[in-house]
C-alpha positions in Angstrom: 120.1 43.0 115.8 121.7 42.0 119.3 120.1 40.6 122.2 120.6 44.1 124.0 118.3 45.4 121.2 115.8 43.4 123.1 116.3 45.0 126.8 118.0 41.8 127.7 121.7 42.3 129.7 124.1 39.6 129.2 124.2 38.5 132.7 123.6 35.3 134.7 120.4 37.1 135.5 119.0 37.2 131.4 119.8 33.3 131.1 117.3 32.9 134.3 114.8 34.5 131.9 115.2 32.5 129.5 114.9 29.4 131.5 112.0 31.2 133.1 110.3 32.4 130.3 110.7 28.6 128.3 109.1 27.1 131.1 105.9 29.5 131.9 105.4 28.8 128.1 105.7 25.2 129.1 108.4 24.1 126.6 110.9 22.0 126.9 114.6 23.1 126.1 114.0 21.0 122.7 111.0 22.2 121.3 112.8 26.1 122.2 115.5 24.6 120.3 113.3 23.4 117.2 111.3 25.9 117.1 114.4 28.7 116.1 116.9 26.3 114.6 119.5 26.0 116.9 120.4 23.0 119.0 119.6 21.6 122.7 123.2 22.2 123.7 122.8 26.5 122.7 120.2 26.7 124.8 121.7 25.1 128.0 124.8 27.3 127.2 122.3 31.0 126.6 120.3 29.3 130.2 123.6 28.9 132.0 124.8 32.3 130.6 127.8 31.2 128.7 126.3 32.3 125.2 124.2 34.3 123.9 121.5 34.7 120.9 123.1 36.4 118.2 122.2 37.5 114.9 119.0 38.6 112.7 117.5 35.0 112.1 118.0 33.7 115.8 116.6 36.9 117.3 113.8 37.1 114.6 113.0 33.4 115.6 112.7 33.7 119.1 110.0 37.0 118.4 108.3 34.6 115.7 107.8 32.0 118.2 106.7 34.6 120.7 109.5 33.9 122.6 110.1 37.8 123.3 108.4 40.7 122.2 
């Protein structure tokens, strides 16, 4: 599964969503980070559009978490 898979572009404009979508949830950039296994630093780097979710369990983490649908 890819993050396209998801309706998501891999743009400057999908890492705004992210950022957008962590904070109308009210989470901070750790707790995202805890809550699918990765670290603080991949999120500043998939917010700031230089990387990008990738993967079964990272993708399947961020739907668990209700992250994306």
């Amino acid at each position: 599964m890819k993050i396209e898979d998801l309706g998501i572009k891999r743009d400057g404009f999908a890492g705004s969503l992210v950022k957008f979508r962590r904070e109308v949830m009210g989470w901070t950039q750790e707790r995202l980070a805890r809550e699918i296994g990765v670290t603080t630093r991949t999120i500043q780097r998939w917010e700031h559009g230089l990387a990008w979710p990738t993967g079964d369990r990272t993708i399947r983490a961020l739907i668990q978490a209700r992250f994306v649908s």
